[in-house]
Short mmCIF file of the C-alpha atoms (twelve columns), coordinates in Angstrom:
data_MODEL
# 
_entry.id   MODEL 
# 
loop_
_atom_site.group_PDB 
_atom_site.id 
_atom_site.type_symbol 
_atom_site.label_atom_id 
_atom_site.label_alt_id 
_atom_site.label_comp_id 
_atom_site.label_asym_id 
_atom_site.label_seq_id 
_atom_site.Cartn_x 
_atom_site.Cartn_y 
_atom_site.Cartn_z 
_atom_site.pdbx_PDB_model_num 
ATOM 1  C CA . UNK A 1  117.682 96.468 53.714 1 
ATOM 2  C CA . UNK A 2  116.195 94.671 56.739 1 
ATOM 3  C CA . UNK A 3  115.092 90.900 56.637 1 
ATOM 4  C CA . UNK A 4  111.545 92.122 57.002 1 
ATOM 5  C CA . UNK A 5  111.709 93.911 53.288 1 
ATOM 6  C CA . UNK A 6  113.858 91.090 51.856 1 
ATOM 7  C CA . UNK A 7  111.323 88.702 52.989 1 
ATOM 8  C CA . UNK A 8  107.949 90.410 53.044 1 
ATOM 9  C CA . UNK A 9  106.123 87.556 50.718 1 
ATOM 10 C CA . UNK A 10 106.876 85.045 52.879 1 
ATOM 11 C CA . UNK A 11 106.494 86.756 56.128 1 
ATOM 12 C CA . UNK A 12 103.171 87.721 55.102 1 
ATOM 13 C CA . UNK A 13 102.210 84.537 53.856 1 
ATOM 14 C CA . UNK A 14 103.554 83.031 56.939 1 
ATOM 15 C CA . UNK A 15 101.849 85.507 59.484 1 
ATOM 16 C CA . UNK A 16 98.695  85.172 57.605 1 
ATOM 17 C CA . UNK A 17 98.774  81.579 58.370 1 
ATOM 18 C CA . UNK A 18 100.062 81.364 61.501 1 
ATOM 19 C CA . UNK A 19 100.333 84.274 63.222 1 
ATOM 20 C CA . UNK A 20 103.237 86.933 63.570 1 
ATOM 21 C CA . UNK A 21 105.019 84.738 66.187 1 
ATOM 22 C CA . UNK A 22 105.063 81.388 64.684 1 
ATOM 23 C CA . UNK A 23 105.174 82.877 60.937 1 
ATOM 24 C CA . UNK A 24 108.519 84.563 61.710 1 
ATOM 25 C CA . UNK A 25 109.658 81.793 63.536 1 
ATOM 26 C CA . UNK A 26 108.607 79.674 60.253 1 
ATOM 27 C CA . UNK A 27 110.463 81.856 57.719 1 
ATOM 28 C CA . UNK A 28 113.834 81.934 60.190 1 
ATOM 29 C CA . UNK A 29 113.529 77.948 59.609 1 
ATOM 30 C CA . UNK A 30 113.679 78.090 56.150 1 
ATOM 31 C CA . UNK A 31 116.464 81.138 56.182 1 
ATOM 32 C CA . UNK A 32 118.527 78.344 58.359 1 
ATOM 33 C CA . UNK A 33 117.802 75.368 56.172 1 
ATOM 34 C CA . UNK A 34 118.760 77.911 52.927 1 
ATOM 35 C CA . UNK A 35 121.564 78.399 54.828 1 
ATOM 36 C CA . UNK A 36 122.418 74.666 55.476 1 
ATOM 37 C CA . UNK A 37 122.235 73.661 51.913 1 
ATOM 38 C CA . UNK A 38 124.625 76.453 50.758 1 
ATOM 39 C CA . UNK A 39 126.747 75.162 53.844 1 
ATOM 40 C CA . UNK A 40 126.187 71.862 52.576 1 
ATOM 41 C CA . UNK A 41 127.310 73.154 49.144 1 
ATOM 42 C CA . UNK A 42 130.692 74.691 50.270 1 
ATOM 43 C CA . UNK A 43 131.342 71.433 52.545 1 
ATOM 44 C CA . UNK A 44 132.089 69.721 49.055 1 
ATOM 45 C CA . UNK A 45 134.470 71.703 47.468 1 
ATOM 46 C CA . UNK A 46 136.436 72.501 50.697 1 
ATOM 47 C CA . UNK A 47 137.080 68.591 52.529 1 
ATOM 48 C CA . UNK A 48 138.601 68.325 55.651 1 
ATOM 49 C CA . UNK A 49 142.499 67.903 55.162 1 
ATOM 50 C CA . UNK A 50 142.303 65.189 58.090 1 
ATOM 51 C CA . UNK A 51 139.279 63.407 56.899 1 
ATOM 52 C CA . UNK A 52 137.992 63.822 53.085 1 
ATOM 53 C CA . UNK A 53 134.738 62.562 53.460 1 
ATOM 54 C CA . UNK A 54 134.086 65.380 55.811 1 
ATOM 55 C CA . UNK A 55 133.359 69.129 55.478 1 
ATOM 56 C CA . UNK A 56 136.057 71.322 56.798 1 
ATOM 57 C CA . UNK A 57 135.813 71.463 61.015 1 
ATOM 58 C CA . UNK A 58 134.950 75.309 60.889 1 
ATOM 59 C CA . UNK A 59 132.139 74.048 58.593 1 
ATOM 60 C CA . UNK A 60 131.443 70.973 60.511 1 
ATOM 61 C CA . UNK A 61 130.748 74.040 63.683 1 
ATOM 62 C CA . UNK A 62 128.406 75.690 61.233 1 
ATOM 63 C CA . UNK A 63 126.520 73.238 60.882 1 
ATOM 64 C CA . UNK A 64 126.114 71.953 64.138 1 
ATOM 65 C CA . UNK A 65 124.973 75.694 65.121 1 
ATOM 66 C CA . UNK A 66 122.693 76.079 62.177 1 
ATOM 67 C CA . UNK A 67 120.506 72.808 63.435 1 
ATOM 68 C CA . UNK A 68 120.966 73.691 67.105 1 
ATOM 69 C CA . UNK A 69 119.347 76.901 65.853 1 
ATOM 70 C CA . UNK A 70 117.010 74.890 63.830 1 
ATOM 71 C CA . UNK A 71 115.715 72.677 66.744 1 
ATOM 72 C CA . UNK A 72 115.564 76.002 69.463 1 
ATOM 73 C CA . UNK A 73 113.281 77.480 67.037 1 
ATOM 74 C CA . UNK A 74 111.242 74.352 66.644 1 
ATOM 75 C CA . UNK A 75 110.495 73.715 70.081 1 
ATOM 76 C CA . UNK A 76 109.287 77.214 70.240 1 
ATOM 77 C CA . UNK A 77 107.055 76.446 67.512 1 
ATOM 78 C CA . UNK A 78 105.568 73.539 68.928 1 
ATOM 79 C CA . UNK A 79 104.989 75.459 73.039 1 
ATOM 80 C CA . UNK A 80 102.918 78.301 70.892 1 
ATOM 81 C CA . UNK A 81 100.837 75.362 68.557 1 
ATOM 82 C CA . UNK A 82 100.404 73.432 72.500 1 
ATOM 83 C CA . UNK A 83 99.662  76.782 74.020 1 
ATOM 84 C CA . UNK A 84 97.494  78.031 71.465 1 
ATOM 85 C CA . UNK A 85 95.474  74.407 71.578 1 
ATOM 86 C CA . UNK A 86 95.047  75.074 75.189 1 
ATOM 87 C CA . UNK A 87 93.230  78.032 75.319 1 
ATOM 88 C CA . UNK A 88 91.206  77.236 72.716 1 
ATOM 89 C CA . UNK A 89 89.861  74.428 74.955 1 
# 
């Protein structure tokens, strides 16, 4: 199964309100944020060895991907909302 059958409702919620680009770009957003919380989850139960109050480092790399991903696909967001607000002008 592709991501566009496992998330049809929301991609068509999504596209319906913002359009194809920014809808997909909205429902990768919340993929990455499901993903951080189960991330998140894991970080718990598997403390760093070094430093117990932190997730392991190969989580702590996760992370750091997962909301560099997160703010990529927010800028693109907001060039389309400022581009979008420009032609309508």
């Amino acid at each position: 199964m592709t991501v566009f059958h496992d998330q049809r409702a929301a991609l068509e919620h999504h596209e319906f309100m913002m359009g194809p680009a920014r809808g997909r770009l909205a429902v990768s957003l919340d993929m990455l944020t499901d993903a951080l919380v189960l991330v998140g989850q894991h970080g718990v139960y598997c403390p760093s060895s070094r430093n117990p109050s932190r997730p392991a480092l190969d989580l702590q790399t996760i992370l750091s991907q997962i909301n560099g991903a997160k703010e990529l696909i927010s800028s693109v967001m907001e060039q389309l909302r400022q581009e979008k607000e420009a032609q309508t002008k």
